[in-house]
N, C-alpha and C positions, 0 to 999 in steps of 0.2 A: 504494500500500500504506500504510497507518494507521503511525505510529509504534508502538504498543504489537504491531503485529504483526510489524515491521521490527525489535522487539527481542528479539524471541524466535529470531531467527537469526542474530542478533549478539552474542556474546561478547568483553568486551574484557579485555585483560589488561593491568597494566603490563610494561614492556618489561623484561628482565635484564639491565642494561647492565651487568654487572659479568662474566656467563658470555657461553652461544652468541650469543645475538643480538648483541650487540656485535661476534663475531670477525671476521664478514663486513666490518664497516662499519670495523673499525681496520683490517683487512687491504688494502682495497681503499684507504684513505687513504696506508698505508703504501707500495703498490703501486706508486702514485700518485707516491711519492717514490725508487722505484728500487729498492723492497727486494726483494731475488731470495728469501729466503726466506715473501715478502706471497705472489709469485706463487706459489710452490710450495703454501702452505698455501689459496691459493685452489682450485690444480687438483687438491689433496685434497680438497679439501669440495663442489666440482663433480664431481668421479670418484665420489663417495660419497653426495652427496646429504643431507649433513649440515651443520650448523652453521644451518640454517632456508634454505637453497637445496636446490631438486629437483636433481634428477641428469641432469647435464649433460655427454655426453663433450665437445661444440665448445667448451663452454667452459672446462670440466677441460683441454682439449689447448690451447687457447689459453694457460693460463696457465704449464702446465706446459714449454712450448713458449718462452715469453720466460723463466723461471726456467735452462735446456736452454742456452739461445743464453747465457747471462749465466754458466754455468761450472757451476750446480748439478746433481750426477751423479747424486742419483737422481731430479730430475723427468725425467732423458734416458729413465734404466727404466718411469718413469712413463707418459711420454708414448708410449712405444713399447707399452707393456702397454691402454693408451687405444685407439689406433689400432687394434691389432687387432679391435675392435672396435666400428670404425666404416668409412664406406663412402669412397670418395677425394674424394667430393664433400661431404660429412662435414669431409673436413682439409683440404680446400683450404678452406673457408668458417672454421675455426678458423686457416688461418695467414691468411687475410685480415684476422680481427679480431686476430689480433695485429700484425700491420702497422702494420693504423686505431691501437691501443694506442699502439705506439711513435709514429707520429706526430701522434698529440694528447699527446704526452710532450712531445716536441720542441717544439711550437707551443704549452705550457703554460710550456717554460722560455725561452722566447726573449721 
């Protein structure tokens, strides 16, 4: 395909690093460092499919799931309002990636 035809489908913007675009990438840096309310705000914006991520319940339930385990009460609501509507094979594959999570945490602090 031509450049000048390759730019007629291509749009580029600069990034909002100061709004949404950024929330994802502080979140998950945060996350990164144990912040239970990173997780929570990630399996909102996976539940939701906001903040420039599609909507994701395994990974809404993943996060909500390590936020849950670490003492916050309403990703517990969260994750259980998640699941409903998803299949067991659905949340078995979301506690598996939180698992992997916790233990590239571990192998990150060690």
């Amino acid at each position: 395909m031509e450049l000048a035809r390759i730019e007629t489908f291509v749009k580029i913007e600069a990034a909002d690093v100061s709004g949404a675009d950024m929330l994802i990438a502080r979140c998950l840096a945060a996350a990164a460092d144990g912040d239970i309310d990173a997780y929570y705000d990630l399996g909102v914006a996976y539940s939701t499919g906001s903040h420039g991520v599609d909507c994701d319940l395994i990974e809404a339930h993943k996060w909500f799931n390590l936020a849950a385990t670490q003492g916050h009460e309403e990703a517990c609501w969260c994750r259980a309002d998640v699941s409903d509507e998803m299949t067991a094979r659905e949340i078995s594959e979301a506690q598996r990636r939180a698992r992997e999570w916790l233990r590239c945490g571990v192998a990150r602090a060690a």
